[in-house]
Backbone as XML, in Angstrom:
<?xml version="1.0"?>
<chain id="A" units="angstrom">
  <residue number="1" name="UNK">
    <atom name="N" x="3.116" y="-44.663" z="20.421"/>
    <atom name="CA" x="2.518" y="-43.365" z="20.686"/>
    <atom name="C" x="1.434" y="-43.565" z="21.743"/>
  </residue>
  <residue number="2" name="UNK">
    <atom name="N" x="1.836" y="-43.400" z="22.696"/>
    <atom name="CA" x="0.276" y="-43.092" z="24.128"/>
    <atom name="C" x="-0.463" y="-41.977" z="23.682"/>
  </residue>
  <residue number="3" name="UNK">
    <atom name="N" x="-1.435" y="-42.213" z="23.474"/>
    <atom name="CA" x="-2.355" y="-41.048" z="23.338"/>
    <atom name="C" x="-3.511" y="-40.934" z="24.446"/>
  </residue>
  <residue number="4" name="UNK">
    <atom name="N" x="-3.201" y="-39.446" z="25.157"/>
    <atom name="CA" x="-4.205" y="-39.244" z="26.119"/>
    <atom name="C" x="-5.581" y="-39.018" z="25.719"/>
  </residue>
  <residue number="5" name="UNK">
    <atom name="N" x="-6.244" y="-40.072" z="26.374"/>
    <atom name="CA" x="-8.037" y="-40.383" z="26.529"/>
    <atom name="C" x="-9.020" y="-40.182" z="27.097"/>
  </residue>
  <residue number="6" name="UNK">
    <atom name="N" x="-10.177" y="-39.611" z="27.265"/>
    <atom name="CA" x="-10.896" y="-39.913" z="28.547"/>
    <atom name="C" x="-11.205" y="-41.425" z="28.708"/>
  </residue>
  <residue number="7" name="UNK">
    <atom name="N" x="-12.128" y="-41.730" z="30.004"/>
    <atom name="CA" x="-12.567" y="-42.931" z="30.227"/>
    <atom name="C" x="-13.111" y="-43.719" z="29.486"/>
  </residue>
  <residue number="8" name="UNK">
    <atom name="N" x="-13.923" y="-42.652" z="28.204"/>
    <atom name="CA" x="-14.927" y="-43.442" z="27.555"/>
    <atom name="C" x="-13.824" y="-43.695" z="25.691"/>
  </residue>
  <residue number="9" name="UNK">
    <atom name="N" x="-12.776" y="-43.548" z="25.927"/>
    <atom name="CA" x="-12.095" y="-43.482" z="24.750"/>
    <atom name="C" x="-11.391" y="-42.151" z="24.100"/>
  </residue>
  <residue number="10" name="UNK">
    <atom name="N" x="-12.083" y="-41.480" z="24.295"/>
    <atom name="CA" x="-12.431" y="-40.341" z="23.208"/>
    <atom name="C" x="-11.029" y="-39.033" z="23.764"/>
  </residue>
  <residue number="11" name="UNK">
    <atom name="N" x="-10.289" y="-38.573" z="22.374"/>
    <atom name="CA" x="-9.031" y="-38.235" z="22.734"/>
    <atom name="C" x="-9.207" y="-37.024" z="23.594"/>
  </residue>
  <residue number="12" name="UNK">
    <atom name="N" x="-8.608" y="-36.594" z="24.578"/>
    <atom name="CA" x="-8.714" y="-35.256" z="25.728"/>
    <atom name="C" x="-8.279" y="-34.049" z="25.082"/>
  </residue>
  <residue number="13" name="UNK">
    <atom name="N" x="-7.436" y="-34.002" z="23.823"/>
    <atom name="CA" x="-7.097" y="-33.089" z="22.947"/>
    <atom name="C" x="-7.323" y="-33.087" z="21.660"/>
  </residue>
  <residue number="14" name="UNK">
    <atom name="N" x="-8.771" y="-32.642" z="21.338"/>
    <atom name="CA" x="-9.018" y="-33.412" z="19.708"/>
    <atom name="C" x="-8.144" y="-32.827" z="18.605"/>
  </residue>
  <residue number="15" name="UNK">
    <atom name="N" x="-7.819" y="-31.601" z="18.792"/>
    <atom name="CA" x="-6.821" y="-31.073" z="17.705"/>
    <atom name="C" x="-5.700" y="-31.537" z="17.214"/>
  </residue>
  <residue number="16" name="UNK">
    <atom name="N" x="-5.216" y="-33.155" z="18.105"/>
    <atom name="CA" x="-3.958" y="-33.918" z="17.891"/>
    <atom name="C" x="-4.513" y="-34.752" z="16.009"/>
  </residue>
  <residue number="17" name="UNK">
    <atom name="N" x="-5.925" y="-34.621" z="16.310"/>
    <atom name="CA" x="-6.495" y="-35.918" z="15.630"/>
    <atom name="C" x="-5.345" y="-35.580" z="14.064"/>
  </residue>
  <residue number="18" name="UNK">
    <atom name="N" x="-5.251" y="-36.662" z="13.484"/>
    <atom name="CA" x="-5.042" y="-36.780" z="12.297"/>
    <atom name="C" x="-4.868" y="-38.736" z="12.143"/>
  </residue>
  <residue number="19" name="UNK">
    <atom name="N" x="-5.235" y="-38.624" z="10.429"/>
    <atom name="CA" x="-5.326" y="-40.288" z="10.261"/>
    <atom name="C" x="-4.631" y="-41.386" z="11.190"/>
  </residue>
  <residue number="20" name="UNK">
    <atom name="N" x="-3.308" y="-41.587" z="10.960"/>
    <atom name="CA" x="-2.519" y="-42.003" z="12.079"/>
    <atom name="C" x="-2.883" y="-42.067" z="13.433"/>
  </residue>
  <residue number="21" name="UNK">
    <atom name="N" x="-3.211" y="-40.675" z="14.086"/>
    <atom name="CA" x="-3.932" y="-40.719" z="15.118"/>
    <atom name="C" x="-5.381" y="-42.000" z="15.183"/>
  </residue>
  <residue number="22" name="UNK">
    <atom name="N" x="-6.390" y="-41.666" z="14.391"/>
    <atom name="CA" x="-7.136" y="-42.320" z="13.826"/>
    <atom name="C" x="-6.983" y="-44.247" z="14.032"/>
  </residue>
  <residue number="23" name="UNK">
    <atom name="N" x="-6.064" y="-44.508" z="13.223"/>
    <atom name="CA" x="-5.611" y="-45.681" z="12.767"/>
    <atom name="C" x="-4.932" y="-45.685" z="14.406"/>
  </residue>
  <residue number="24" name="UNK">
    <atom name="N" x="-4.029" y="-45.530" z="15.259"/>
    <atom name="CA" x="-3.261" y="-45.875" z="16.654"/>
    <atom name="C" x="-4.725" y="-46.055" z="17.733"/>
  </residue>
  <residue number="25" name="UNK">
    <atom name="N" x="-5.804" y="-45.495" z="17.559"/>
    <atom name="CA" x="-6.823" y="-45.309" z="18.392"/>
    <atom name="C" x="-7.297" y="-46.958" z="18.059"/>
  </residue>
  <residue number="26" name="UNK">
    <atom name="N" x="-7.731" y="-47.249" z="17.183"/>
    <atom name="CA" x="-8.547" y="-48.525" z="16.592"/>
    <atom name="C" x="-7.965" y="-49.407" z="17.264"/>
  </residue>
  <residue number="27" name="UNK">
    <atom name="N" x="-6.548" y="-49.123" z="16.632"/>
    <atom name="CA" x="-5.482" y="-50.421" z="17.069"/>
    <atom name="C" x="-5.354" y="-50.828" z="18.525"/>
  </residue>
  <residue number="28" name="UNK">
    <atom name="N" x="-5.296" y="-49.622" z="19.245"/>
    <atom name="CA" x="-5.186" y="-49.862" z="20.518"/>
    <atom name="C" x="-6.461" y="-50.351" z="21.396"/>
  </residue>
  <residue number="29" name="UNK">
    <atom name="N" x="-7.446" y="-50.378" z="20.492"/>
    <atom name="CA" x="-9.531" y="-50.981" z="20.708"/>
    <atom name="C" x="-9.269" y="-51.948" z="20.451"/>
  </residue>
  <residue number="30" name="UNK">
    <atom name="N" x="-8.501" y="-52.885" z="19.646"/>
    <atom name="CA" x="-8.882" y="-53.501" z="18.750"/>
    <atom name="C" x="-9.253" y="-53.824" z="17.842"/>
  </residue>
  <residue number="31" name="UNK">
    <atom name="N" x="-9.653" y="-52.753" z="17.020"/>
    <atom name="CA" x="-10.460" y="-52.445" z="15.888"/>
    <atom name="C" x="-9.953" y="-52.289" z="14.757"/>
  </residue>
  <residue number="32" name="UNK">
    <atom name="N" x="-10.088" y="-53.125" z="13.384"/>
    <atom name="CA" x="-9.056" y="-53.039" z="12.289"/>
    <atom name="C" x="-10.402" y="-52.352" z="11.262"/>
  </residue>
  <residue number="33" name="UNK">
    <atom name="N" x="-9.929" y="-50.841" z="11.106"/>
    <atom name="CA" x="-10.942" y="-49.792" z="10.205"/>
    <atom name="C" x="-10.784" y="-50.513" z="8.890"/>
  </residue>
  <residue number="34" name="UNK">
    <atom name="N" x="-12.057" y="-50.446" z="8.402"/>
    <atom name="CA" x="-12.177" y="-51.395" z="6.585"/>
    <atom name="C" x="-11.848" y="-49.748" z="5.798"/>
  </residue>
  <residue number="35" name="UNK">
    <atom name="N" x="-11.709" y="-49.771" z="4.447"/>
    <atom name="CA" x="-11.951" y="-48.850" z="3.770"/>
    <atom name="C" x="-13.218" y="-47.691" z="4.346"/>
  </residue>
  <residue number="36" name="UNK">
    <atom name="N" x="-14.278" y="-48.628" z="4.256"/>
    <atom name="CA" x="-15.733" y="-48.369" z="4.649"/>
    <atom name="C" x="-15.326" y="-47.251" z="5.397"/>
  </residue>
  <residue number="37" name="UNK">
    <atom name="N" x="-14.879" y="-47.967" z="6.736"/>
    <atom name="CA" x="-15.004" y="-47.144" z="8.212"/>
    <atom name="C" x="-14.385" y="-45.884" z="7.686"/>
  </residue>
  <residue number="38" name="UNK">
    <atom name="N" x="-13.425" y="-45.795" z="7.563"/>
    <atom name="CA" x="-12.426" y="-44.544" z="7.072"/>
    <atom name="C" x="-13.103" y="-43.609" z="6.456"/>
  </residue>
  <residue number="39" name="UNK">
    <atom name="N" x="-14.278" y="-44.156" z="5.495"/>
    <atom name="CA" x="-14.765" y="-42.988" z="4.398"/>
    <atom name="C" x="-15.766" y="-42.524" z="6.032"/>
  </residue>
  <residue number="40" name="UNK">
    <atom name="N" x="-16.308" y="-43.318" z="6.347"/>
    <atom name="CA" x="-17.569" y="-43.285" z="7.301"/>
    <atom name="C" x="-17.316" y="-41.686" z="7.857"/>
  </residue>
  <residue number="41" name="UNK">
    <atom name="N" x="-15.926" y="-42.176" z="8.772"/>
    <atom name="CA" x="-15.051" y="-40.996" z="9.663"/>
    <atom name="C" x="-14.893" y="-40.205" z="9.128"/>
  </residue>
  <residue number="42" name="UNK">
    <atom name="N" x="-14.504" y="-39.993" z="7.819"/>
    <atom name="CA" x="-14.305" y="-38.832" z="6.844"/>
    <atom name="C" x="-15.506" y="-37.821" z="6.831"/>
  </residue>
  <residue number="43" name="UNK">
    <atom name="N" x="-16.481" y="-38.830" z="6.292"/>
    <atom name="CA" x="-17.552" y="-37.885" z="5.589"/>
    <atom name="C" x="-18.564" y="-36.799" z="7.344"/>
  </residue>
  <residue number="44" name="UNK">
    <atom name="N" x="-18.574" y="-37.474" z="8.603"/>
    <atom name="CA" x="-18.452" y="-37.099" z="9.765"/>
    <atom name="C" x="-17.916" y="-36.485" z="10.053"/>
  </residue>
  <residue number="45" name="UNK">
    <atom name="N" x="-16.464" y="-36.131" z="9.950"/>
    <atom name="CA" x="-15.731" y="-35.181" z="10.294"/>
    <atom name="C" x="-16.101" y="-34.005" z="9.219"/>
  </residue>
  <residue number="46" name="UNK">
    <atom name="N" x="-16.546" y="-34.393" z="8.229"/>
    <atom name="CA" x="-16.968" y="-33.074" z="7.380"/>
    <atom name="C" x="-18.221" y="-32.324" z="7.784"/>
  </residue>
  <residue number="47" name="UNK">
    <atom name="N" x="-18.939" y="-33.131" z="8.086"/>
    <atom name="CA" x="-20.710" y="-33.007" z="8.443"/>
    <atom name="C" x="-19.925" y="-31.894" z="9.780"/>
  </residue>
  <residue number="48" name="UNK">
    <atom name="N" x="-19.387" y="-32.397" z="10.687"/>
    <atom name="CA" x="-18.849" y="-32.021" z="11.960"/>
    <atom name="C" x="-18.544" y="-30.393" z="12.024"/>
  </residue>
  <residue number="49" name="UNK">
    <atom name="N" x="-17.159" y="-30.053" z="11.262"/>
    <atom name="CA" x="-17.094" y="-29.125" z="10.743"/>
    <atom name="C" x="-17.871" y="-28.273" z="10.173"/>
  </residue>
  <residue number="50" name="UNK">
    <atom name="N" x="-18.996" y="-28.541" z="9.163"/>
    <atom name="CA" x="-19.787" y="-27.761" z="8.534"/>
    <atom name="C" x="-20.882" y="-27.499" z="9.613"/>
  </residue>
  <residue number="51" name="UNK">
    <atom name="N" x="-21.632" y="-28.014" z="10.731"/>
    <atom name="CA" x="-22.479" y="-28.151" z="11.378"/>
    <atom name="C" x="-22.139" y="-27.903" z="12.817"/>
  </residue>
  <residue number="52" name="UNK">
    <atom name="N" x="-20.914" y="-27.645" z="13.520"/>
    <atom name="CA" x="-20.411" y="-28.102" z="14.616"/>
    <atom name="C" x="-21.216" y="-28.714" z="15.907"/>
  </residue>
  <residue number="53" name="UNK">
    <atom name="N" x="-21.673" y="-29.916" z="14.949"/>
    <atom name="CA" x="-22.361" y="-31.153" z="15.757"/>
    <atom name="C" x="-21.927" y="-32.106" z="14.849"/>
  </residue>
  <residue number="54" name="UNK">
    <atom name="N" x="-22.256" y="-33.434" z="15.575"/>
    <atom name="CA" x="-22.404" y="-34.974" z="15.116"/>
    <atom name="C" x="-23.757" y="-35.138" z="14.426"/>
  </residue>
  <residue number="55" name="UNK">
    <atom name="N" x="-23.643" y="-35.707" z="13.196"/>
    <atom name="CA" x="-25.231" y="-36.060" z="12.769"/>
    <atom name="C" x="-25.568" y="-37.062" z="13.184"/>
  </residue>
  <residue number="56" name="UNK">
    <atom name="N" x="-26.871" y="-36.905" z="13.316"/>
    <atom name="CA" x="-27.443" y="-38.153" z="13.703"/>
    <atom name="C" x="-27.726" y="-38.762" z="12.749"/>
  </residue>
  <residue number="57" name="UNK">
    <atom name="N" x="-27.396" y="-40.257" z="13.752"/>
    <atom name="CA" x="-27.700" y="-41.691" z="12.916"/>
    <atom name="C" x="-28.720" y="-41.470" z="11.801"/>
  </residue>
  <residue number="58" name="UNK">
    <atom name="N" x="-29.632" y="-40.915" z="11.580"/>
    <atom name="CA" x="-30.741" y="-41.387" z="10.228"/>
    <atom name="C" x="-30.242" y="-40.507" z="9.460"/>
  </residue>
  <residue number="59" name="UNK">
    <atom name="N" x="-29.705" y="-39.087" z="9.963"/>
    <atom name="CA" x="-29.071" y="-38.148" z="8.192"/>
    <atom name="C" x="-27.728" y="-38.772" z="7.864"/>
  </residue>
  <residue number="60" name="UNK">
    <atom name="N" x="-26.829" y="-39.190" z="9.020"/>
    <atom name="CA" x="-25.919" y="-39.824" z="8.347"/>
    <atom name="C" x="-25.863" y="-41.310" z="7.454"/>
  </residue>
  <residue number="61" name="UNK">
    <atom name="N" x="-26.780" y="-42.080" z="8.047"/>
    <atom name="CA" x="-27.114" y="-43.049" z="6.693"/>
    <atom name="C" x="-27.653" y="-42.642" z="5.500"/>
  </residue>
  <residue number="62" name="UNK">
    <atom name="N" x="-28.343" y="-41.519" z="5.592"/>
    <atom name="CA" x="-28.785" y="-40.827" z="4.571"/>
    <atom name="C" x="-27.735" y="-40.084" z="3.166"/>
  </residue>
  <residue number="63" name="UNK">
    <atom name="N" x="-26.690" y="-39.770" z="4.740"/>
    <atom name="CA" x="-25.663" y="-38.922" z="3.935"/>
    <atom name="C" x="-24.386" y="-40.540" z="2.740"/>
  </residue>
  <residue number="64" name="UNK">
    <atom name="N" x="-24.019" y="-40.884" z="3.802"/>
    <atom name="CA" x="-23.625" y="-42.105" z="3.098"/>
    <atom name="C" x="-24.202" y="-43.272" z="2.363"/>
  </residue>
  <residue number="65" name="UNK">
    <atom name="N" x="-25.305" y="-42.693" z="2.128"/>
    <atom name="CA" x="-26.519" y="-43.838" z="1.478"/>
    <atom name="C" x="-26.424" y="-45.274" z="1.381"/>
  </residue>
  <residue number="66" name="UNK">
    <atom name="N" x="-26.721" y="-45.469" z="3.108"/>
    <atom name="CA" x="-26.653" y="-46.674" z="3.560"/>
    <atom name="C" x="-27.591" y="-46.898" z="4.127"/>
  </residue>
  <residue number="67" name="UNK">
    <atom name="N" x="-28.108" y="-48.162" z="4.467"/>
    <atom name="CA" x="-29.209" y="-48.725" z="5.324"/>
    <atom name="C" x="-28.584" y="-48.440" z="6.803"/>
  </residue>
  <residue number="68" name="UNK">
    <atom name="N" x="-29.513" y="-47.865" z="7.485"/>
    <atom name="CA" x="-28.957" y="-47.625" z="9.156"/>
    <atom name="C" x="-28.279" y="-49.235" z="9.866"/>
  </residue>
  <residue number="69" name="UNK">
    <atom name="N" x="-29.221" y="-49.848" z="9.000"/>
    <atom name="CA" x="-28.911" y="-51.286" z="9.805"/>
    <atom name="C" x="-28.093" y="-51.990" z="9.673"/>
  </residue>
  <residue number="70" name="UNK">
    <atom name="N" x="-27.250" y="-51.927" z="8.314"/>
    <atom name="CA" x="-25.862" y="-52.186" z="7.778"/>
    <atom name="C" x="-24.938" y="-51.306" z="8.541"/>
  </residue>
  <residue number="71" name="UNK">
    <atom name="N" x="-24.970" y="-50.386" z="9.134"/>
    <atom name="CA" x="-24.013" y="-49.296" z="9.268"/>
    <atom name="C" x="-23.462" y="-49.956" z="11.131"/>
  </residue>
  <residue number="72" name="UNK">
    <atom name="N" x="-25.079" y="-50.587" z="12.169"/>
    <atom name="CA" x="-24.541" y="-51.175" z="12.796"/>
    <atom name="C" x="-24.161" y="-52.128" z="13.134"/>
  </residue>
  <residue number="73" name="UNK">
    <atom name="N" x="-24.087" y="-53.356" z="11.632"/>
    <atom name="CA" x="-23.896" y="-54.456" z="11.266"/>
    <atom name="C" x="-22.193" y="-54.202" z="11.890"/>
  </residue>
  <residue number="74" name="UNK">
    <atom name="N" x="-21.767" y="-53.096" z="10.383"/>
    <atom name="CA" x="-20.376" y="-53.228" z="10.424"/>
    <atom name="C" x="-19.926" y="-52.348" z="11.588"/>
  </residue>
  <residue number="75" name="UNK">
    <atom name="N" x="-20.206" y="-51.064" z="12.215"/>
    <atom name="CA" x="-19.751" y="-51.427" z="13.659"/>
    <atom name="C" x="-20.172" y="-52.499" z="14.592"/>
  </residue>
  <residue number="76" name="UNK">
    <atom name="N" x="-20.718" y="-53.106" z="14.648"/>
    <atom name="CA" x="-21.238" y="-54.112" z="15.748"/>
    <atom name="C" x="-21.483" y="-53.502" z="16.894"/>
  </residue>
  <residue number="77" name="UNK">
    <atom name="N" x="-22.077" y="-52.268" z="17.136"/>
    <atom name="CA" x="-22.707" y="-51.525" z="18.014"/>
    <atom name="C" x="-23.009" y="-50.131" z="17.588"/>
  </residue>
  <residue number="78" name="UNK">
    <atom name="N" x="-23.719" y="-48.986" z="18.405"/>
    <atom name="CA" x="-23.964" y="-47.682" z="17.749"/>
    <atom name="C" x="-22.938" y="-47.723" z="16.894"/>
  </residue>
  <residue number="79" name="UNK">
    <atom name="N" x="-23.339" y="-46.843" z="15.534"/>
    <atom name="CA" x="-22.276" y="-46.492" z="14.815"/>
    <atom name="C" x="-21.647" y="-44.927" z="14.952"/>
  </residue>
  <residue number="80" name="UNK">
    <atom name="N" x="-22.414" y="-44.162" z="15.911"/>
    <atom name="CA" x="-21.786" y="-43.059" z="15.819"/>
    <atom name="C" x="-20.701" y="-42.765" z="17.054"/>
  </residue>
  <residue number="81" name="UNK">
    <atom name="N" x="-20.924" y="-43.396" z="17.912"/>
    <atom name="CA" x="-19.775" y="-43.508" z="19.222"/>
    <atom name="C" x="-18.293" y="-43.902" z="18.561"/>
  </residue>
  <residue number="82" name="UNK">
    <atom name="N" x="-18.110" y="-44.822" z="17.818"/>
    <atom name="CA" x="-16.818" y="-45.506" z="17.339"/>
    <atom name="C" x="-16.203" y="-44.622" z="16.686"/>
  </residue>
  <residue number="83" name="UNK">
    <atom name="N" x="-17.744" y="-44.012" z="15.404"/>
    <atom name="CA" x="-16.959" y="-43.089" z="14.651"/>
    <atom name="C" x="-16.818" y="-41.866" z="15.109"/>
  </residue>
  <residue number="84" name="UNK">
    <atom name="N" x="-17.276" y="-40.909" z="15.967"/>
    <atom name="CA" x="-17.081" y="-39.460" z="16.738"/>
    <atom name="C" x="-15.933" y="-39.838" z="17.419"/>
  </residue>
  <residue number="85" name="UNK">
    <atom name="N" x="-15.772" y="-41.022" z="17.796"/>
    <atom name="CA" x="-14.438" y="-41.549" z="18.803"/>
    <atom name="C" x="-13.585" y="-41.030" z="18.244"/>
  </residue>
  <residue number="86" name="UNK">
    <atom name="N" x="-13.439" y="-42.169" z="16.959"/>
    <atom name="CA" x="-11.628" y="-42.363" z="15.732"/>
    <atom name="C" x="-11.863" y="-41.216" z="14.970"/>
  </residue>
  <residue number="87" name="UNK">
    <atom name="N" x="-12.376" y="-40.436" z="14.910"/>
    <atom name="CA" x="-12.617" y="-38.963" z="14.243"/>
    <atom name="C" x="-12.407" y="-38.080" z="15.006"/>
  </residue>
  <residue number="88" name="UNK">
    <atom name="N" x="-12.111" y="-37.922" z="15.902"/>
    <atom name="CA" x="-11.825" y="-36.784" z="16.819"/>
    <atom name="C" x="-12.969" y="-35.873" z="16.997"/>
  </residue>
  <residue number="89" name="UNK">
    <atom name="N" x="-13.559" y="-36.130" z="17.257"/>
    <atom name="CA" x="-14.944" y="-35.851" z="17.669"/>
    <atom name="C" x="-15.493" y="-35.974" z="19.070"/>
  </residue>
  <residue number="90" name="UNK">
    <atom name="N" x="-16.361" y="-35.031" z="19.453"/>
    <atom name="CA" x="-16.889" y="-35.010" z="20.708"/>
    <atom name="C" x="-18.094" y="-36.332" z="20.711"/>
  </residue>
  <residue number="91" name="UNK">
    <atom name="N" x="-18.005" y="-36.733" z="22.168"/>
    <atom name="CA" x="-18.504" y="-37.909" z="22.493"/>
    <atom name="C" x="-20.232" y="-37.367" z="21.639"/>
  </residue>
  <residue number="92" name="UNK">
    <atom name="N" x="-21.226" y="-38.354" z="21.182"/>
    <atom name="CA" x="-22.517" y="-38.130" z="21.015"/>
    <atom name="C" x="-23.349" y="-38.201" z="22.112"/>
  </residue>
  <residue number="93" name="UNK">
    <atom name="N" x="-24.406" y="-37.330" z="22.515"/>
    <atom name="CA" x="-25.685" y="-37.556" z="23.389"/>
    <atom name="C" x="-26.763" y="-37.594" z="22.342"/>
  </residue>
  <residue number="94" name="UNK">
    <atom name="N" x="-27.323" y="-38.423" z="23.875"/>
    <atom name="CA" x="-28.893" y="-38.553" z="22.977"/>
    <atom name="C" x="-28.433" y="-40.200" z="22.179"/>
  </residue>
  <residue number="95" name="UNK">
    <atom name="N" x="-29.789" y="-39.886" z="21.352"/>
    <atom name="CA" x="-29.899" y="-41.057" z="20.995"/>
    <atom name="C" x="-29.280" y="-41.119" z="19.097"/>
  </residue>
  <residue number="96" name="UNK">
    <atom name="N" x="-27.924" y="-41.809" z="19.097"/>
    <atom name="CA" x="-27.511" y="-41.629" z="17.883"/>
    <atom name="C" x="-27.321" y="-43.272" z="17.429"/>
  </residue>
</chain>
């Protein structure tokens, strides 16, 4: 499945998104999603929907009651770029 991207990753038609979608995006990064990540994307795409924004990094550790600093342990960089990415989500500004 090719899935059309912009430059920075992030799908050009987010309404394609679904898990699969999700899971083909990683794969094609490199990126093998843990359980973790999946709920991560989940609970984001809900925030997303209810808010139509991305939360920022400190309510979403808040929301997943995690230490911010674990969260970019297990992405190994921002954690909200990867996940607005594989979530079908609009890219984040600012500082997330």
């Amino acid at each position: 499945m090719a899935l059309e991207r912009t430059g920075n990753g992030y799908l050009v038609n987010p309404n394609i998104w679904s898990e699969e979608v999700m899971f083909e995006m990683a794969k094609e990064d490199g990126i093998e999603l843990t359980k973790s990540m999946v709920d991560q994307i989940t609970t984001a795409r809900e925030y997303f929907a209810e808010n139509s924004s991305v939360p920022p990094i400190r309510t979403f550790a808040k929301i997943m009651h995690i230490d911010k600093k674990e969260l970019f342990k297990e992405w190994l960089t921002g954690p909200m770029k990867p996940i607005t990415k594989y979530g079908g989500m609009p890219q984040p500004t600012g500082c997330v």
